[in-house]
C-alpha atoms as a printed R data frame, in Angstrom:
   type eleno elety resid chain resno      x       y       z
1  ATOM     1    CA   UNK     A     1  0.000   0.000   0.000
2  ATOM     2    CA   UNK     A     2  2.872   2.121   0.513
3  ATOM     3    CA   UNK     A     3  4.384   1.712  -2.817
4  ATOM     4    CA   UNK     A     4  5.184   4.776  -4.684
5  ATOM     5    CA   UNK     A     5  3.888   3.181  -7.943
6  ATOM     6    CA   UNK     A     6  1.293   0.394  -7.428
7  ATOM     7    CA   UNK     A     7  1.285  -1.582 -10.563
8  ATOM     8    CA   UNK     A     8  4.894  -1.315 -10.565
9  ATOM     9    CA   UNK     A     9  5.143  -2.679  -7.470
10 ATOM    10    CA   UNK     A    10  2.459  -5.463  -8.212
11 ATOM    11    CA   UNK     A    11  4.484  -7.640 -10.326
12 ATOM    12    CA   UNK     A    12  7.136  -8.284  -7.831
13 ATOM    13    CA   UNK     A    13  5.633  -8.509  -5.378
14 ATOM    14    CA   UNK     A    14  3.983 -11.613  -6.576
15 ATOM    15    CA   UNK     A    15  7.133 -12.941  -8.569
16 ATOM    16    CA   UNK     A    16  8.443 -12.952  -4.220
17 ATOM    17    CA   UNK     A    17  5.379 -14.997  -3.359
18 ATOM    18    CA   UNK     A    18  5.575 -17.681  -6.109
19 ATOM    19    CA   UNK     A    19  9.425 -17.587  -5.633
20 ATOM    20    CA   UNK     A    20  8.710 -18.726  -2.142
21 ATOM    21    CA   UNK     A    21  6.624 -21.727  -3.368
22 ATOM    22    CA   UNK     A    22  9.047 -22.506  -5.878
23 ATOM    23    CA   UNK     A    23 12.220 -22.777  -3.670
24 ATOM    24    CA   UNK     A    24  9.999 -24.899  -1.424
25 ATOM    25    CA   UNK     A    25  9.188 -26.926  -4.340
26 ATOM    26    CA   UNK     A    26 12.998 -27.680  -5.340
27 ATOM    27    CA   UNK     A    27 13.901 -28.211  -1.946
28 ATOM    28    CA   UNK     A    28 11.320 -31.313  -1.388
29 ATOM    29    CA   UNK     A    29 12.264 -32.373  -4.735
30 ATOM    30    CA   UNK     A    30 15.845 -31.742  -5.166
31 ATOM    31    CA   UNK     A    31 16.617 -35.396  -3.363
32 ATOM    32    CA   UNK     A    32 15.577 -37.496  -6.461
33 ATOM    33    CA   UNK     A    33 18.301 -35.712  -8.541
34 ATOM    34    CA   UNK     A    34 21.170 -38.131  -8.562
35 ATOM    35    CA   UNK     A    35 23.755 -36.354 -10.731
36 ATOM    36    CA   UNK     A    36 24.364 -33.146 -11.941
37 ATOM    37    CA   UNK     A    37 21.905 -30.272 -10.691
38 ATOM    38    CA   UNK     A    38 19.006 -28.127 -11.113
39 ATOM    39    CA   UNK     A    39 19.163 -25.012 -12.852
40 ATOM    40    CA   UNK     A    40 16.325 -22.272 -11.908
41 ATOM    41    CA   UNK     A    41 15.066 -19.465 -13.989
42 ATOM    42    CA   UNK     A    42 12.875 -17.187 -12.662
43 ATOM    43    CA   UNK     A    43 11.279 -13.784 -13.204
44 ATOM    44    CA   UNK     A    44  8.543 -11.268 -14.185
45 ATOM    45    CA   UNK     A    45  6.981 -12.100 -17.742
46 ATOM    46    CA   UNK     A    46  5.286  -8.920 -19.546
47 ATOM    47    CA   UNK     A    47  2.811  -9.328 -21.726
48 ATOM    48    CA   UNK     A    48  2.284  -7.102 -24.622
49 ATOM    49    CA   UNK     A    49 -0.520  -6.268 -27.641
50 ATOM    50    CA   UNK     A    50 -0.442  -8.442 -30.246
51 ATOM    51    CA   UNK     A    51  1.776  -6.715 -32.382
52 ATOM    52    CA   UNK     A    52  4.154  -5.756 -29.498
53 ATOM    53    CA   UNK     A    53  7.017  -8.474 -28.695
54 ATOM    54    CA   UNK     A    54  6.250  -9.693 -25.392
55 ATOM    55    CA   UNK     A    55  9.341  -9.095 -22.224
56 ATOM    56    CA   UNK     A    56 10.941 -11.610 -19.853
57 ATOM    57    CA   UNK     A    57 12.236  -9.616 -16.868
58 ATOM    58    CA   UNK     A    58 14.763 -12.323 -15.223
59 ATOM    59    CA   UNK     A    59 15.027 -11.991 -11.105
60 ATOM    60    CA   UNK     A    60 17.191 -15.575 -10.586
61 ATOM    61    CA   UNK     A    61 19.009 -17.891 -12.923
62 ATOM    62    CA   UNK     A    62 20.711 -20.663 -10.471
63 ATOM    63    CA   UNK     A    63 22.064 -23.942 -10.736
64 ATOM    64    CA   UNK     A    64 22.017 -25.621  -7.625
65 ATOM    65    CA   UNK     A    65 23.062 -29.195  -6.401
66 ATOM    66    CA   UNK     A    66 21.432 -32.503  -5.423
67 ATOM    67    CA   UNK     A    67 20.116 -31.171  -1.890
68 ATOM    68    CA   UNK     A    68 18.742 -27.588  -3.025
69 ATOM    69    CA   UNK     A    69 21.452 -25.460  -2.312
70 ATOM    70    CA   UNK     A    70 22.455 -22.453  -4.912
71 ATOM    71    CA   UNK     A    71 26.005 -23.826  -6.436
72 ATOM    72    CA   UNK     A    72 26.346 -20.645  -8.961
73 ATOM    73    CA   UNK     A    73 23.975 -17.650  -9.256
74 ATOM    74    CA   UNK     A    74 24.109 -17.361 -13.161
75 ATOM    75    CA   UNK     A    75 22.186 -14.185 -13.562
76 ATOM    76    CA   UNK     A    76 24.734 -12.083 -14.265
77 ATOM    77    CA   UNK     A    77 25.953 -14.163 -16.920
78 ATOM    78    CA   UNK     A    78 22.464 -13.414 -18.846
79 ATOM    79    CA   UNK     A    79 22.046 -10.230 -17.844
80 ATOM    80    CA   UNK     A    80 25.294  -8.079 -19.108
């Protein structure tokens, strides 16, 4: 409510929420990875008119190992 711009605001806001249930997702599920990893890419997709090209606004690129845990934040790697 205190957000200078609203709809600005909006969009993260609920990238945070479903971030939450995704990490909690990956955790419980990271176990039946036996090698290699899991790599994560997350963020805020913007729709546009139908002549506009639509945006991806990446928040997290990770890979992360066999138990959950963040092995190499990527993102800057995509985002340069």
């Amino acid at each position: 409510m205190d957000a200078k711009d609203r709809m600005l605001e909006l969009p993260y806001a609920l990238y945070d929420s479903q971030d939450l249930l995704v990490q909690d997702i990956v955790l419980k599920g990271s176990g039946g990875v036996k090698k290699g990893g899991i790599a994560l890419l997350g963020g805020i997709q913007i729709n546009t008119g139908p002549d506009t090209t639509d945006y991806f606004h990446p928040l997290r690129f990770d890979y992360m190992n066999n138990k959950g845990e963040v092995v190499e934040d990527l993102l800057s790697k995509i985002t340069k």
